[in-house]
C-alpha positions in Angstrom: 95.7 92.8 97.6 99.1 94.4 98.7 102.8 93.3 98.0 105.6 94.5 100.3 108.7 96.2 98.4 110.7 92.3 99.4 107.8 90.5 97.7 107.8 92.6 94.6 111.7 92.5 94.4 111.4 88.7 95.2 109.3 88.1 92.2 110.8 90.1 89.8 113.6 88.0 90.9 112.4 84.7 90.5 110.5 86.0 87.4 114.3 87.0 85.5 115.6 83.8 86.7 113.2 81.9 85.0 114.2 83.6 81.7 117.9 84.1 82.2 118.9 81.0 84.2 121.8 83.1 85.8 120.6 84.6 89.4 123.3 87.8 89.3 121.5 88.4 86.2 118.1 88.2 87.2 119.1 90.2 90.4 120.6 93.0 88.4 117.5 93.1 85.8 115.0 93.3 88.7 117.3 96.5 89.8 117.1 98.1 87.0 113.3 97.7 86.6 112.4 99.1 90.1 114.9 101.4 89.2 112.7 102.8 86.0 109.2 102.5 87.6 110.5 104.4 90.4 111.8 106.7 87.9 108.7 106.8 86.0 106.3 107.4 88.7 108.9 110.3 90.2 108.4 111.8 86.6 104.4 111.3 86.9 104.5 112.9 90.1 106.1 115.8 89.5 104.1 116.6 86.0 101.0 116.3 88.3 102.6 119.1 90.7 103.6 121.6 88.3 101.8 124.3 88.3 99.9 124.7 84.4 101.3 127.5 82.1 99.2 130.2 80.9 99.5 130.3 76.9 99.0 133.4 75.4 96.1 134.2 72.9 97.1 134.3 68.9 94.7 136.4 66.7 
């Protein structure tokens, strides 16, 4: 199954809207929350790239 960016953002819409009752609100809390998984996956992404750290022996 795929979503297009409009349907996801659509949803989250309609999804805040049904808890908030106020549709500048809903529109704003569906921004923020694309907002942070973009964020998130941004920050997954680049820990994946980074090259590993060599640790140095203890004795």
């Amino acid at each position: 199954m795929r979503t297009t960016l409009g349907q996801l953002v659509s949803e989250l819409v309609d999804a805040y809207e049904r808890i908030y009752h106020d549709h500048e609100l809903a529109t704003v809390a569906a921004s923020v929350t694309l907002e942070e998984v973009m964020h998130d996956n941004a920050s997954r992404a680049a820990n994946e790239n980074a090259p590993t750290q060599r640790m140095r022996r203890m004795r």
